[in-house]
C-alpha positions as CSV (number, residue, x, y, z in Angstrom):
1,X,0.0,0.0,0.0
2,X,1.6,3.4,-1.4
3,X,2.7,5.6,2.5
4,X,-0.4,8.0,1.3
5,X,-3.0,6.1,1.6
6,X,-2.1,4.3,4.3
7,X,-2.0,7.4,6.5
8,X,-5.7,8.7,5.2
9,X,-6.8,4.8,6.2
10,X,-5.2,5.3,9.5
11,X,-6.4,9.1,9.5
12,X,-10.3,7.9,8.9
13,X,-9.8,5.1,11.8
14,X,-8.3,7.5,14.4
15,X,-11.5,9.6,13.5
16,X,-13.3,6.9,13.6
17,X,-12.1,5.7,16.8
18,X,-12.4,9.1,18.5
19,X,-16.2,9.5,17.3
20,X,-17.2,6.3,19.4
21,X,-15.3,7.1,21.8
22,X,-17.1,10.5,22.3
23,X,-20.4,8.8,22.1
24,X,-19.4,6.4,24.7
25,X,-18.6,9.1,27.4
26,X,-20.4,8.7,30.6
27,X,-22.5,11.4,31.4
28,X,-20.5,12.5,34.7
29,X,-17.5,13.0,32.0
30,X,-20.0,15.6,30.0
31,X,-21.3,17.2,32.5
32,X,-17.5,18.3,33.8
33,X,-16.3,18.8,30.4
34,X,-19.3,21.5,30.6
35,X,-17.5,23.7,32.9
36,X,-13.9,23.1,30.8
37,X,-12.5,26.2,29.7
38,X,-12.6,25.4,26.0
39,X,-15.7,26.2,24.4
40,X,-15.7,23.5,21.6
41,X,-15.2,21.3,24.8
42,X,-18.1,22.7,26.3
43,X,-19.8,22.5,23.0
44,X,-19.4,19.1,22.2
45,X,-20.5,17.9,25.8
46,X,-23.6,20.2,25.2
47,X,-24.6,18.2,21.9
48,X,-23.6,14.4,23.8
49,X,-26.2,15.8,26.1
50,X,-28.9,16.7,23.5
51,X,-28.0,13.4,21.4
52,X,-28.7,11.2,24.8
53,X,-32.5,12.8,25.1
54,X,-34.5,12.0,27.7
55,X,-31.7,9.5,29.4
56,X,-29.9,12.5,30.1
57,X,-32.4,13.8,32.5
58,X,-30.0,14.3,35.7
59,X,-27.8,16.9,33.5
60,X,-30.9,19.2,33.7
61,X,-29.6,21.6,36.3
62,X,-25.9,21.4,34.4
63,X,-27.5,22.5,31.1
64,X,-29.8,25.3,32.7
65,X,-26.6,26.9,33.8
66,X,-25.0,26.2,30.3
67,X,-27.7,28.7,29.0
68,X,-25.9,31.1,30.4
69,X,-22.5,30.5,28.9
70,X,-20.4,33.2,27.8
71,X,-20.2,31.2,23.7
72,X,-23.7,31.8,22.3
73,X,-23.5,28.3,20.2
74,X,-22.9,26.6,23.6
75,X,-26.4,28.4,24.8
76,X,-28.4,27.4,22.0
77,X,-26.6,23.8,22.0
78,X,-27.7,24.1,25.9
79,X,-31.1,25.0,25.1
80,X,-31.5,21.9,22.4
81,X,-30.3,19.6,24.4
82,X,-33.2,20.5,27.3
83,X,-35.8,20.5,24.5
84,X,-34.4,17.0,23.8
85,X,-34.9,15.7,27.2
86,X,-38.2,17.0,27.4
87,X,-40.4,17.0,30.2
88,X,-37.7,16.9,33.0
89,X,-36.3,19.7,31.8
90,X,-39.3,21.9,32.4
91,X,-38.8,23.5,35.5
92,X,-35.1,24.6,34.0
93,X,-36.7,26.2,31.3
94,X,-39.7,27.5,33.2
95,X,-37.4,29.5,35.8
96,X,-35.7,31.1,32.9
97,X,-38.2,32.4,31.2
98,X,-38.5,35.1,34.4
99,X,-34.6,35.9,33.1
100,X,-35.2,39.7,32.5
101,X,-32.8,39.5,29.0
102,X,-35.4,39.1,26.7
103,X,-32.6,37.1,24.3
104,X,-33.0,34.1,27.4
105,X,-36.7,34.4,27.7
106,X,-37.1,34.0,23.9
107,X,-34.4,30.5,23.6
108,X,-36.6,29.2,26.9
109,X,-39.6,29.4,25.1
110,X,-38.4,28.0,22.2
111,X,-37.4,25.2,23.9
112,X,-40.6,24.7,25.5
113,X,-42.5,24.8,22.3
114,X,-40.2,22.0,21.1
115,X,-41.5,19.9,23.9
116,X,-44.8,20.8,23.4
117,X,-47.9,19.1,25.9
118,X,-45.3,18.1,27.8
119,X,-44.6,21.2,28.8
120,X,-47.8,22.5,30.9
121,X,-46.4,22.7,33.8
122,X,-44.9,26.3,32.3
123,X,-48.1,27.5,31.2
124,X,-48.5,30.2,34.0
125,X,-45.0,31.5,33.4
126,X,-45.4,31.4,29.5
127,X,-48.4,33.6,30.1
128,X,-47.2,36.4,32.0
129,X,-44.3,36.6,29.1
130,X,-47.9,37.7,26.9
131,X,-47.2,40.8,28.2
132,X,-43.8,41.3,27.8
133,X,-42.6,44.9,25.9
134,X,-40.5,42.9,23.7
135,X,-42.5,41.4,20.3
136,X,-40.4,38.7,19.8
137,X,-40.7,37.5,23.3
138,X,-44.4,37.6,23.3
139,X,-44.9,36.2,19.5
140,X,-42.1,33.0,21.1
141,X,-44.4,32.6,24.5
142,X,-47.8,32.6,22.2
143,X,-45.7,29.8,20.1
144,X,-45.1,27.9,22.6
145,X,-48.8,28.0,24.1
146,X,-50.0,26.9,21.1
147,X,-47.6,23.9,20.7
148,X,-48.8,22.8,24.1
149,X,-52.4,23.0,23.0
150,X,-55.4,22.8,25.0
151,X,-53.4,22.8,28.1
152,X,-52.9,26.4,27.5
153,X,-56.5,27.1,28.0
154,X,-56.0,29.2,30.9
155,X,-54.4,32.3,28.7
156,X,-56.7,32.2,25.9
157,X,-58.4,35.1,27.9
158,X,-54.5,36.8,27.4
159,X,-54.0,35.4,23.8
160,X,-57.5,37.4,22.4
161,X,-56.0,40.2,23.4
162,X,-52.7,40.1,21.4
163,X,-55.2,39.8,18.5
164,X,-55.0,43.3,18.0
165,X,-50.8,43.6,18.9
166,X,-48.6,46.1,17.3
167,X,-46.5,43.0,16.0
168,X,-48.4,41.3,13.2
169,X,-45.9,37.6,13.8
170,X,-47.4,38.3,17.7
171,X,-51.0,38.4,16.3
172,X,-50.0,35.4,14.1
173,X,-49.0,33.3,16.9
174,X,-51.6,34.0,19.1
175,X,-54.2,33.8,16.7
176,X,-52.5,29.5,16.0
177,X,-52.5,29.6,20.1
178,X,-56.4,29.7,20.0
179,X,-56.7,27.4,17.2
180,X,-54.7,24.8,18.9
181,X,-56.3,25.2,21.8
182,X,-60.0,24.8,20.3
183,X,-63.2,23.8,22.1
184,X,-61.2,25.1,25.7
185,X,-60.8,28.6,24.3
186,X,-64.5,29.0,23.2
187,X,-65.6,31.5,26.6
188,X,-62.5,33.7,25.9
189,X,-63.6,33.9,21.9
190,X,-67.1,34.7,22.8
191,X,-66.1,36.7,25.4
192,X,-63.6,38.7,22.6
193,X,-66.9,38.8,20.3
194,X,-67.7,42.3,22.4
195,X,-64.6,43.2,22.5
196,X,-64.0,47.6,21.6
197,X,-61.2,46.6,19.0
198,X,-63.2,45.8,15.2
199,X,-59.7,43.5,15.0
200,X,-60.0,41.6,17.8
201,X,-63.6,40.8,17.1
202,X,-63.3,39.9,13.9
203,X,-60.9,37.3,14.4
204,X,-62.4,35.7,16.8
205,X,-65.7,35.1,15.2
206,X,-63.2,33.7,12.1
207,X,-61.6,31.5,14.8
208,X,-65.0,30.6,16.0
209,X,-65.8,29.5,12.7
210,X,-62.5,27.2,12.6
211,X,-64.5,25.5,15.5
212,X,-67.4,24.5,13.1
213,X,-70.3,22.9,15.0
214,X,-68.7,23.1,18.6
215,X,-68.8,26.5,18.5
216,X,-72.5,26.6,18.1
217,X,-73.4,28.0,21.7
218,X,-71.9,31.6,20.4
219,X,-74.4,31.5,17.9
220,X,-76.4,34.9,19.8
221,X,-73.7,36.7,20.2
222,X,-72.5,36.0,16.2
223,X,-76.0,37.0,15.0
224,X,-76.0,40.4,17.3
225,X,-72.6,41.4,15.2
226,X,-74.0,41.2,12.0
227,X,-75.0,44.8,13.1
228,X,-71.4,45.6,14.0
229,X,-70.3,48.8,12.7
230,X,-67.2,47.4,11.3
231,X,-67.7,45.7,8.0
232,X,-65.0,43.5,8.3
233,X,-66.6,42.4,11.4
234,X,-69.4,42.1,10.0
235,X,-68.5,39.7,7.2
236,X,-66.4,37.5,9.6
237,X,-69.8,36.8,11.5
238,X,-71.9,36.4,8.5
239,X,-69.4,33.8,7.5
240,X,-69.1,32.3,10.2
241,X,-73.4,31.6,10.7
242,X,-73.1,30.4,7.1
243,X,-70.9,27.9,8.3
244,X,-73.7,26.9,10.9
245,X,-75.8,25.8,8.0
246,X,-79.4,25.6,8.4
247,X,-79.5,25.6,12.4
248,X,-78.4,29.0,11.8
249,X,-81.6,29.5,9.9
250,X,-83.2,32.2,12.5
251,X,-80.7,34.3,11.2
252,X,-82.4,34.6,7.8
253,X,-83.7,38.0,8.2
254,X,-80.4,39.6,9.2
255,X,-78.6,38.2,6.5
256,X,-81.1,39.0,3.8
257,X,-80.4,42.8,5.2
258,X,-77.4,42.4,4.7
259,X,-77.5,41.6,1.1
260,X,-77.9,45.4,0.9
261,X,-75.1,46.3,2.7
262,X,-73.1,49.6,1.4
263,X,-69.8,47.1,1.7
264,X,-69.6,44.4,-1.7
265,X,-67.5,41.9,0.8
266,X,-70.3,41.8,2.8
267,X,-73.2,41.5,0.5
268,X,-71.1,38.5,-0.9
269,X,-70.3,37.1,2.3
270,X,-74.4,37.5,3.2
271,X,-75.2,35.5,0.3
272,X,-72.5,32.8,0.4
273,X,-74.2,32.5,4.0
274,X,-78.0,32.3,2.6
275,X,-77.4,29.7,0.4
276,X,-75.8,27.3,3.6
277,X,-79.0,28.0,5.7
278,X,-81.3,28.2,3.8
279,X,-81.3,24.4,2.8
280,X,-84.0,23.3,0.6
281,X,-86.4,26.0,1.8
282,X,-85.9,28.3,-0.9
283,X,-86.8,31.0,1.0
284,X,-84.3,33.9,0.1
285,X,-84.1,33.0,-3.6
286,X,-86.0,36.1,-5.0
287,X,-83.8,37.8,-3.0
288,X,-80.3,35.8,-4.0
289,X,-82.0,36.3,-7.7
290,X,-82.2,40.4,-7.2
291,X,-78.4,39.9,-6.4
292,X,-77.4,39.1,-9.7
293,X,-78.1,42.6,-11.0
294,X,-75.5,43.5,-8.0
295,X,-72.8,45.9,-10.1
296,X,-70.0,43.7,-8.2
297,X,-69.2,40.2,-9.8
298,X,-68.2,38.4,-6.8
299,X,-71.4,39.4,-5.4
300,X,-73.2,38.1,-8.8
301,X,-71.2,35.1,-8.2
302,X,-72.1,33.7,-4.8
303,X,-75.6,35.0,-5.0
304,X,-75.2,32.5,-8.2
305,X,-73.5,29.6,-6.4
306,X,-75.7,30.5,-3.0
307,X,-78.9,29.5,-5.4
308,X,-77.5,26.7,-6.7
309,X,-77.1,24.9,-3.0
310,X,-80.9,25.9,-2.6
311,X,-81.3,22.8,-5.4
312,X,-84.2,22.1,-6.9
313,X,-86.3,24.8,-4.5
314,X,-84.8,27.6,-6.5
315,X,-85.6,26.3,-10.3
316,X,-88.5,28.1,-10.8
317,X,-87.6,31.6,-9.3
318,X,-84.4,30.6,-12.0
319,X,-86.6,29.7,-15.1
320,X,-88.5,32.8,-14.4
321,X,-86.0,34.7,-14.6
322,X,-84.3,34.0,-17.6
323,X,-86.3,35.9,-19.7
324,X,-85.0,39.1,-17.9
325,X,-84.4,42.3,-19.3
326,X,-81.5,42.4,-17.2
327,X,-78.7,40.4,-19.8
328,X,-76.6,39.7,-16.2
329,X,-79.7,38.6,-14.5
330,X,-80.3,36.4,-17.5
331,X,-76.9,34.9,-17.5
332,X,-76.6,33.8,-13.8
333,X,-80.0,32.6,-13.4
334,X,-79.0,30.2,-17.1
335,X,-75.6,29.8,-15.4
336,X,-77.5,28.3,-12.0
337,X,-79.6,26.1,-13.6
338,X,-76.3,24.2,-15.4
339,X,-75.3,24.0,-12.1
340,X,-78.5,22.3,-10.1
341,X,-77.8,19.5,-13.0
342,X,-80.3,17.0,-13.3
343,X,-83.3,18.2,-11.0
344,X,-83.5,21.3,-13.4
345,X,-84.6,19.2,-15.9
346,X,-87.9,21.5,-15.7
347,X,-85.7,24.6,-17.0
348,X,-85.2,22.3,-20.8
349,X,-87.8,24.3,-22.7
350,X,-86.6,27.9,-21.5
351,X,-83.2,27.3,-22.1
352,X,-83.6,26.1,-26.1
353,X,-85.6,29.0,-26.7
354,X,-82.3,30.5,-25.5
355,X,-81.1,30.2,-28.8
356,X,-83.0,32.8,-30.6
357,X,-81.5,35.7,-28.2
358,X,-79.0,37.9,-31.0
359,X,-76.4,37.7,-27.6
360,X,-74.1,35.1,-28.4
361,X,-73.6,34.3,-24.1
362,X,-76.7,33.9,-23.8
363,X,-77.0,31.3,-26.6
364,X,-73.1,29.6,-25.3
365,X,-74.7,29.7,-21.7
366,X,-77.7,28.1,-22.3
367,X,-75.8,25.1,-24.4
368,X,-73.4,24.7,-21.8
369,X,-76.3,24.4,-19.4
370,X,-78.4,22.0,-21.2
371,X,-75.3,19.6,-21.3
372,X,-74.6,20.1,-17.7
373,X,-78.4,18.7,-17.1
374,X,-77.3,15.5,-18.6
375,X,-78.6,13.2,-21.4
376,X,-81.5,12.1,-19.2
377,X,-83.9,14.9,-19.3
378,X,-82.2,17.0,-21.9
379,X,-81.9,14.7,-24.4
380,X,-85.3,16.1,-26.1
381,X,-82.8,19.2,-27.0
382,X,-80.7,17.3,-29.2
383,X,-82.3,18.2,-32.7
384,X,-82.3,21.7,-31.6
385,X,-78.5,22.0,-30.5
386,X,-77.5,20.2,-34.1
387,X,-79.9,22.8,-36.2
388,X,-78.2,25.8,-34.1
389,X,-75.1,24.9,-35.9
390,X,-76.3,25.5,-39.3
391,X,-76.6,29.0,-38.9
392,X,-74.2,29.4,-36.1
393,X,-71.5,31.9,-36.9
394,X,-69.9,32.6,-33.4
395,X,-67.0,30.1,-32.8
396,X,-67.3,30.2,-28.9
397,X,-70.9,29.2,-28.9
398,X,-70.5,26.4,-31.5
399,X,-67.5,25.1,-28.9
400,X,-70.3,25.2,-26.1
401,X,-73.0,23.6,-28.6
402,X,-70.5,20.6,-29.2
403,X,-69.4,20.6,-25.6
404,X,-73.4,20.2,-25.0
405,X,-73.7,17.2,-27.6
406,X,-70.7,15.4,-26.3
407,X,-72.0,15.7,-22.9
408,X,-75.7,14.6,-23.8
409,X,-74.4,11.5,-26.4
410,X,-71.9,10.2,-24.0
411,X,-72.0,6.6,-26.4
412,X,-71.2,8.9,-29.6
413,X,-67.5,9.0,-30.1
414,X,-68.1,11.0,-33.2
415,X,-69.2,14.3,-31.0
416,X,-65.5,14.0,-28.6
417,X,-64.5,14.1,-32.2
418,X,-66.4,17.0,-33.7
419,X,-65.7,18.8,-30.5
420,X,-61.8,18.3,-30.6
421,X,-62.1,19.6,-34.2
422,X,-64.3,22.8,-33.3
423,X,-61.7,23.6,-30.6
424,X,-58.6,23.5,-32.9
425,X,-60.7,25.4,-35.2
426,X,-61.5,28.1,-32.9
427,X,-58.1,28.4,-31.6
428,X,-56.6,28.5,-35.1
429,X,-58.6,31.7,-35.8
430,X,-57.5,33.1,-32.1
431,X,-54.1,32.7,-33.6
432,X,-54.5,34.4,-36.7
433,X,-56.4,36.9,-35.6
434,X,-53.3,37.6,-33.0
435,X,-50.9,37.2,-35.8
436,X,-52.6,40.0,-38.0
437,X,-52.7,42.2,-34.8
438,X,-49.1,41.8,-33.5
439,X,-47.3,41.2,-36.5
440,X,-47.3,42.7,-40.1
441,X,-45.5,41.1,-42.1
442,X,-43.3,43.2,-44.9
443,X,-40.2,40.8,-45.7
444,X,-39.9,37.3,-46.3
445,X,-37.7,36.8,-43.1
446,X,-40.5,38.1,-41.4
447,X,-42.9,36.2,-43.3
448,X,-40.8,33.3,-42.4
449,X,-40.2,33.7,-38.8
450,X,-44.4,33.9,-38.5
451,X,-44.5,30.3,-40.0
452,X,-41.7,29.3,-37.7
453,X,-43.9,30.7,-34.8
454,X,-47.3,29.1,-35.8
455,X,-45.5,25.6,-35.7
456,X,-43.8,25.7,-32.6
457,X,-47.1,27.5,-31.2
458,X,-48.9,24.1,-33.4
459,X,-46.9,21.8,-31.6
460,X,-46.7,23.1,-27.7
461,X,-50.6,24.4,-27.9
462,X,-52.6,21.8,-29.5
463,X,-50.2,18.8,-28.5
464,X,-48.2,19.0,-25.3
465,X,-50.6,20.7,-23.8
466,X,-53.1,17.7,-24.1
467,X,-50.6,15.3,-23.8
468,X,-48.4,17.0,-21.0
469,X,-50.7,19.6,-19.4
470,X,-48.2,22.2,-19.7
471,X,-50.4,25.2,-18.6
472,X,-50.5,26.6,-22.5
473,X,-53.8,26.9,-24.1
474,X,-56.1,27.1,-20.6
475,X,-59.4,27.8,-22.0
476,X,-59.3,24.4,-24.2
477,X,-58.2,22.7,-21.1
478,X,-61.5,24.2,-19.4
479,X,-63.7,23.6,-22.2
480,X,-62.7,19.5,-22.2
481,X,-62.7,19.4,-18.4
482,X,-65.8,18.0,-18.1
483,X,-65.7,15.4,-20.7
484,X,-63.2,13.7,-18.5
485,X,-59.2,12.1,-19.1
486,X,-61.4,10.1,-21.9
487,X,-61.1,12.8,-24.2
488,X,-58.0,13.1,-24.2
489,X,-56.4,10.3,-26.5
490,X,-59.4,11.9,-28.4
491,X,-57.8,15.0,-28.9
492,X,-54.4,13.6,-29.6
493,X,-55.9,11.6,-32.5
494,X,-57.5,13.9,-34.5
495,X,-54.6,16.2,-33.9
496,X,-52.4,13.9,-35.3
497,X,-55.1,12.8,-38.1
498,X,-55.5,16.7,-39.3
499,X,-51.5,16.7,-39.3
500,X,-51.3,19.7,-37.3
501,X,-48.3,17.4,-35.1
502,X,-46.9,15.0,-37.4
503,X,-44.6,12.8,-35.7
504,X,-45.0,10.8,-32.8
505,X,-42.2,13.2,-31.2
506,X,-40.7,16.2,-32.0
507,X,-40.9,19.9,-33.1
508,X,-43.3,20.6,-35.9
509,X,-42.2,23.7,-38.6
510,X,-44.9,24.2,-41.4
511,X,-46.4,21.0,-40.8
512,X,-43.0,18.9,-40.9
513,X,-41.9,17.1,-38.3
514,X,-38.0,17.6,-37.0
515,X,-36.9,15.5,-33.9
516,X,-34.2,18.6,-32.9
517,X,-35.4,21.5,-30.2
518,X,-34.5,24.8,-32.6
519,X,-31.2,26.4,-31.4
520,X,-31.7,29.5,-28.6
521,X,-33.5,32.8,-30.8
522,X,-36.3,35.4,-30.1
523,X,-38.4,32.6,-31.9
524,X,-37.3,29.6,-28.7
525,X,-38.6,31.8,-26.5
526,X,-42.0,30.0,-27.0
527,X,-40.3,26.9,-24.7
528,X,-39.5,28.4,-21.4
């Protein structure tokens, strides 16, 4: 063996040697070697400690006095180590959480958080550090309360009141604390429900709602704040009832006020909570429908969606409706209906003499509606979906007409077909019409880099992004989404039978198919 290596193999066995020796010190031999002048000796005993856990129990007191160490690595080794042992090390880190250096407070908590439910026996001292002047210490004390969970009930009273701190990581922690500690912290949350700051009483009605069904007892005091002054307040109750679901349903009256609230978050947030409790009663629907001449989508929206958890209750009040002269009232009542599915079966009739409105939504939304009923009530509409498309001139409505005949002839591969087709064809006239917009072409390198352009766009758009969901082409994605992963071998059939990707691989330029990524150009750019 050449004299080199043989004094790295020795080198790695010395090292080897001294590494088991280390971890086969007996604690006595640590816990000296913790007062040795050297810090990396001190160090090193610090971690043997921390490695040992819990079996190194009777180093407790040692290791609270290495927290004070002059090295600040051997404090925070000291501190590990204790958080290791766990629950014996407790009253060390208890008593040093009164340390008036808020730099020892902070590490002590931190350690106690690491040990989590073991650690209750610190709870009283964690919470008088709630109200320490230092933010880091009271955000590190709130942490720890909530890692030991439902033990910590005691401060909750404490943590509802750093809801509203000047620190936002403060507020964060505190508001986890009261999550973590749940079902114990419900008096302090409904207690915080009254509380002067808007802050504080917001978040606790959101935490309340976190609580779901076990925090029904605060239902009175949630339905006296949907008067609260503060419309963030406000919308934090509402919410929260909503949540309720129909035991909340006394509280009818006061949300359907506040469906006219002067604050759109809250008007959403009031109808998003009438369509939870109202259940199957139905009772709120002309109101809901009024919403959806609301000059605020999202409010449009869940007024929508609300309507559409009514069910079947709300068909009528929809049917009558979409004759409106209101062309958003139309829409979402037509868009509702798709939604209830089946059981709007009675809406069929209304929704084919959708076609004969001159607004092309109206005719798209009524075909994506009828399909969304499903082939066994809807079926009757078939002759009138496939006569639509004689005279239908709008590409984005005939996509929705064959998305409605695929849907209602699930046995009839020929309409995944036809659809696949009316989507390339849409998206090829997208394409051109962008071309002609962004680019005028005056030279034939120009003309030529266009055609370079339309294959790579051929290639990524209408074949990896079927094949690989690359995120290109979205609104195609959408428009198959509900056909299901069947449609998708579909698509990458007639693709390839229309020769838009030759090739079973590769780049496509003009139709050819090349099996080389183009080098790096303005042109590549399309690959990132």
């Amino acid at each position: 063996m050449k004299p080199i290596a043989s004094f790295l193999l020795l080198c790695a066995s010395a090292m080897s040697a001294a590494g088991t020796a280390s971890a086969a010190v007996p604690q006595d031999r640590l816990l000296t070697q913790l007062e040795s002048k050297y810090t990396r000796v001190r160090l090193r005993a610090a971690q043997a400690l921390g490695q040992a856990g819990a079996a190194a129990r009777d180093a407790c007191s040692a290791l609270g006095k290495a927290l004070h160490d002059t090295d600040e690595e051997v404090r925070e080794a000291a501190a590990r180590a204790l958080a290791r042992i766990g629950s014996a090390a407790v009253p060390v880190l208890a008593a040093e959480l009164k340390n008036p250096q808020f730099a020892y407070a902070r590490r002590a908590a931190k350690s106690l958080a690491v040990i989590g439910p073991d650690a209750a026996a610190a709870v009283p001292d964690l919470a008088r550090l709630l109200k320490s002047t230092d933010a880091g210490v009271r955000a590190m004390a709130a942490h720890a309360l909530a890692e030991i969970g439902p033990a910590s009930a005691r401060t909750a009273g404490s943590l509802t009141l750093l809801l509203d701190d000047s620190s936002k990581d403060v507020k964060t922690q505190a508001r986890a604390a009261l999550a973590r500690i749940g079902r114990a912290a419900m008096p302090a949350l409904r207690g915080a429900l009254k509380a002067s700051s808007p802050a504080i009483r917001r978040q606790a009605a959101e935490l309340l709602g976190l609580l779901g069904a076990e925090a029904m007892e605060a239902l009175p005091e949630l339905a006296a704040m949907l008067g609260d002054k503060n419309a963030a307040a406000r919308r934090a109750a509402t919410l929260t009832l909503g949540a309720f679901g129909p035991v909340a349903r006394d509280s009818s009256d006061d949300l359907l006020r506040l469906t006219k609230d002067r604050e759109p978050s809250v008007r959403a947030a009031a109808a998003l909570a009438l369509g939870n409790v109202s259940g199957s009663g139905g009772a709120s629907v002309g109101s809901l429908v009024k919403m959806f001449r609301d000059p605020v989508h999202e409010v449009r929206f869940q007024a929508a969606r609300a309507v559409v958890k009514v069910g079947p209750a709300a068909v009528n009040a929809l049917i009558n409706s979409v004759p409106s002269d209101d062309l958003t009232t139309r829409l979402f009542a037509i868009f509702a209906l798709g939604e209830i599915g089946p059981a709007a079966q009675e809406a069929v009739p209304t929704l084919v003499e959708q076609y004969q409105s001159p607004v092309p939504m109206v005719r798209s939304a009524a075909a994506i509606a009828l399909g969304k009923i499903g082939p066994e009530h809807a079926r009757k509409s078939l002759p009138a979906l496939k006569d639509s498309l004689d005279v239908e001139l709008q590409s984005s409505v005939r996509v929705s007409v064959r998305l409605a005949l695929a849907q209602l002839q699930p046995d009839d591969p020929a309409a995944v077909q036809e659809l696949t087709r009316e989507v390339i064809a849409n998206n090829q006239k997208l394409f051109r019409a962008a071309i002609s917009a962004a680019l005028r072409p005056r030279t034939p390198v120009e003309l030529q880099r266009q055609q370079r352009i339309k294959g790579i766009l051929n290639f990524d758009v209408y074949r990896n992004s079927f094949r690989f969901g690359d995120g290109l082409d979205r609104w195609s994605h959408a428009v198959l989404e509900s056909l299901g992963v069947e449609a998708i071998p579909s698509m990458v059939d007639t693709l390839n039978m229309e020769n838009l990707a030759g090739g079973k691989e590769g780049f496509v330029f003009g139709g050819v198919p090349i099996h080389a990524k183009p080098p790096i150009s303005p042109i590549s750019t399309f690959f990132k």
